[in-house]
N, C-alpha and C positions, 0 to 999 in steps of 0.2 A: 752520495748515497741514494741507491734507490728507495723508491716509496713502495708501501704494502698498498695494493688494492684493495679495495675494501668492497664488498660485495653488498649491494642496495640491499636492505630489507625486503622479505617476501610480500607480495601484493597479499593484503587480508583477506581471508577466503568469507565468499559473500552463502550465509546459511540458509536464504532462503533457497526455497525451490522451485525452477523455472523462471527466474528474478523479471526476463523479458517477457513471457508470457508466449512461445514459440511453442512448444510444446501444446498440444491439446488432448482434452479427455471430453469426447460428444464434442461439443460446441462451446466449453468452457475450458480454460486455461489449466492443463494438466496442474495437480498440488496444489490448488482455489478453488475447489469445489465446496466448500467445505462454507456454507451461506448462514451467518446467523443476520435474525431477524430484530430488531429491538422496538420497534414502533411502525407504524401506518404501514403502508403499501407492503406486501410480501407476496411469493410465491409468485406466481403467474401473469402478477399487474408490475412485474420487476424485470427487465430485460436484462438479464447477466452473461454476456455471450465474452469469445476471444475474437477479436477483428485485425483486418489488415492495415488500421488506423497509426499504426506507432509511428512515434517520433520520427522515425527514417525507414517511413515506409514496410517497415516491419509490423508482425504482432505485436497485441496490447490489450490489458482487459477493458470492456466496458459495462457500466451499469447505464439503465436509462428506466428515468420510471414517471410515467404522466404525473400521479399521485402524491403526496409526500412519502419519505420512508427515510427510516433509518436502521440500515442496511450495513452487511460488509462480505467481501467475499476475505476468508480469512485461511489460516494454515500454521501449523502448532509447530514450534520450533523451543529445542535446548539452549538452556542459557547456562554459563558456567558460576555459579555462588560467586558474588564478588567481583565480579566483571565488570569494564563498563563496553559500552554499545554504542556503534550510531545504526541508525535507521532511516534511509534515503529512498528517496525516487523521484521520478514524473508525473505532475498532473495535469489534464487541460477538461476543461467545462466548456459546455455549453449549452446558454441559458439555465444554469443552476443555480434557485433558488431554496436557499435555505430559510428554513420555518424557525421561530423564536430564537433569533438570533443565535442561531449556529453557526460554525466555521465552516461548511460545505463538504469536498469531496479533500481525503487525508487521505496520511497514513499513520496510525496509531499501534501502541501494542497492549493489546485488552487490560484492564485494572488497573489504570490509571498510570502504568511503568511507564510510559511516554506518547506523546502525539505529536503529530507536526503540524504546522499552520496549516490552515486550510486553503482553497482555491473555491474559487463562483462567479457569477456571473457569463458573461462568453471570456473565456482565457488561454488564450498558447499556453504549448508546453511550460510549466515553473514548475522548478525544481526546490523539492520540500524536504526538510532533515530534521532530526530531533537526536540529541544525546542524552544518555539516560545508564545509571546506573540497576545492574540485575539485582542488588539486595540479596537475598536467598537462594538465588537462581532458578533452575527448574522447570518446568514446562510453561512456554509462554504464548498467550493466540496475537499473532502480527494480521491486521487488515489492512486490506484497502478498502476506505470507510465511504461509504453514500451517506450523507446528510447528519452526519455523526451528530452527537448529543442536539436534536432536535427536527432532526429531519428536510429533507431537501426534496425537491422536484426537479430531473433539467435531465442532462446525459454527464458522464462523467469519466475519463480514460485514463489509466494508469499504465508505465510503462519502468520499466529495467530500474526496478526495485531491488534495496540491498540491506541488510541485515548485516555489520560486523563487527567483531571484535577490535575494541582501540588499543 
């Protein structure tokens, strides 16, 4: 008897926008423009640009800021009621110090729905995840976080970030 093929499940479709950061708009990562501020350093003492730095030689965002700050360049993304999620990507630091015992440079999704460990000090590329259930769903802001709950100083790159449904 022959056997039925069975056809793999479809790869999850990744919701962020831009996920590598290849795309630009000005000098910052097309779909992360979008910079909120939450303590010290902002605006002009923030270096937020898109670089040739990635993982493999590719685009990738970077933040860099003498200062402390805590900082993110972020982008508003649907979530389905009821859902769960993972939220992946790459980090690498250098010299990033984080102030009052913070986790350094993430990737979070605003209001406490999820964060993923953090990265500091000087560090290759680590690769950072969090799973997280949407509760209510609805409009949700996903960062890439500089110095998140309490602020960092140093440079910090992020690269082929993903967003998707489990």
């Amino acid at each position: 008897a022959r056997g039925v093929a069975i056809a793999p499940p479809p790869a999850p479709v990744n919701l962020l926008p831009n996920p590598s950061f290849e795309a630009a708009d000005g000098d910052r990562p097309a779909g992360w423009t979008d910079m909120r501020w939450y303590s010290g350093a902002r605006g002009d003492d923030v270096e937020v640009a898109q670089t040739g730095e990635g993982r493999d030689g590719t685009r990738c965002l970077r933040i860099r800021s003498a200062a402390r700050s805590d900082c993110g360049a972020a982008v508003t993304v649907e979530l389905e009621r009821g859902a769960r999620y993972r939220l992946s990507g790459w980090v690498r630091t250098e010299d990033l110090a984080p102030a009052r015992g913070g986790p350094g440079a993430m990737l979070n999704v605003h209001g406490g729905r999820a964060r993923t460990g953090g990265v500091e000090g000087t560090a290759d590329w680590t690769e950072v995840q969090a799973e997280f259930d949407a509760g209510p769903g609805g409009p949700a802001l996903v960062h890439c976080l500089f110095g998140g709950y309490g602020g960092a100083s140093g440079t910090a790159w992020w690269d082929d970030v993903a967003l998707v449904q489990l």
